[in-house]
N, C-alpha and C positions, 0 to 999 in steps of 0.2 A: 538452501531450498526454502522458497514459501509454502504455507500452506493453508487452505483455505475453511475454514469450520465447513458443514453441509448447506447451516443454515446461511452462509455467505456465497456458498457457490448455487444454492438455490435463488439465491436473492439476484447475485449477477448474473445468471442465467437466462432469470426474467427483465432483466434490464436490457441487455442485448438482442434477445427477441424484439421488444418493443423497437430495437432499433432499424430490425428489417435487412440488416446489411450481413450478408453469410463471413464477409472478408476479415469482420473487425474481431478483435481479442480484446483482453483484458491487461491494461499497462498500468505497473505498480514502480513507483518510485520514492525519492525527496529531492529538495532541492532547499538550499540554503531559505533562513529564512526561523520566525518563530521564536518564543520565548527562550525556549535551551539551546536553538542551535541550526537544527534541520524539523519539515513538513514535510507530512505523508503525502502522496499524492496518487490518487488512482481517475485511470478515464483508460475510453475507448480508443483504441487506436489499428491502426489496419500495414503499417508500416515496421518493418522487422531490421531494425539499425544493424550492421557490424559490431561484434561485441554484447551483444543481448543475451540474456540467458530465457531461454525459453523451457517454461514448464507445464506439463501438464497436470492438471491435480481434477480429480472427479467427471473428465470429459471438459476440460474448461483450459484453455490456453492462456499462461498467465505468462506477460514479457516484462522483466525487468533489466534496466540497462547498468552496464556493465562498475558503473560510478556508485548508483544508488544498492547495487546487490552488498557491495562489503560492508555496507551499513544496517540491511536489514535480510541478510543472511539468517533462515530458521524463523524469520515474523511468521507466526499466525494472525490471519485474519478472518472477524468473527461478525456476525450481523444480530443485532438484539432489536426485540420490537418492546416497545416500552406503549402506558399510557399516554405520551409524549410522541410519540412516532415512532420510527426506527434509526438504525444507523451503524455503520461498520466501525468495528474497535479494532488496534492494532496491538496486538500481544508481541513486544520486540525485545528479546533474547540479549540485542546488545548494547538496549540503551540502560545506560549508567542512571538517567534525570530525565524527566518527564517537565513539560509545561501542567497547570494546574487544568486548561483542559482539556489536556490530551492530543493537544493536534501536533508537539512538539517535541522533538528528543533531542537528547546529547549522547553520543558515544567516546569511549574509553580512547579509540584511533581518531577520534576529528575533536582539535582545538580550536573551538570556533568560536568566536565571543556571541554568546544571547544579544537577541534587539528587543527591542519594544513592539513588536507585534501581535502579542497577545491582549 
């Protein structure tokens, strides 16, 4: 299960508004790539694959596909407004090693060698 803080499901609430489109949801992934291993990944998307786990948390449709879920199984995600701006943190249950900033992980089940993308 993901799960969304309030202030992230407010935050992508307003984002989708803005988008005007009643059809799209919210798709939450990784994909190879990043200092430890695997990237976050989240966008709008309006297409529902085979194999997707579809959740709803707070009135918000949230699709994650079937590859990136055993990796981030139990993520919370969080949205903080700083002096700096804002931005969504990802709180993940099964990564082992983090990149220094944040945009990367390593899990316990994926032997992946780290690249130079940080």
């Amino acid at each position: 299960m993901i799960h969304l803080t309030e202030q992230a499901t407010q935050r992508v609430k307003e984002l989708l508004a803005a988008e005007n489109n009643p059809n799209i949801f919210l798709r939450v992934g990784v994909r190879p790539g990043g200092c430890s291993g695997f990237s976050y990944g989240m966008g709008f998307d309006e297409e529902i694959k085979e194999g997707d786990h579809t959740i709803e948390e707070n009135g918000l449709k949230v699709v994650v596909d079937a590859e990136s879920y055993v990796h981030i199984n139990g993520l919370e995600i969080d949205y903080k407004e700083s002096m700096m701006g804002g931005g969504f943190t990802m709180n993940n249950p099964n990564a082992i090693a983090s990149c220094g900033c944040g945009s990367s992980f390593r899990t316990a089940t994926a032997a992946g060698k780290p690249d130079k993308d940080c």
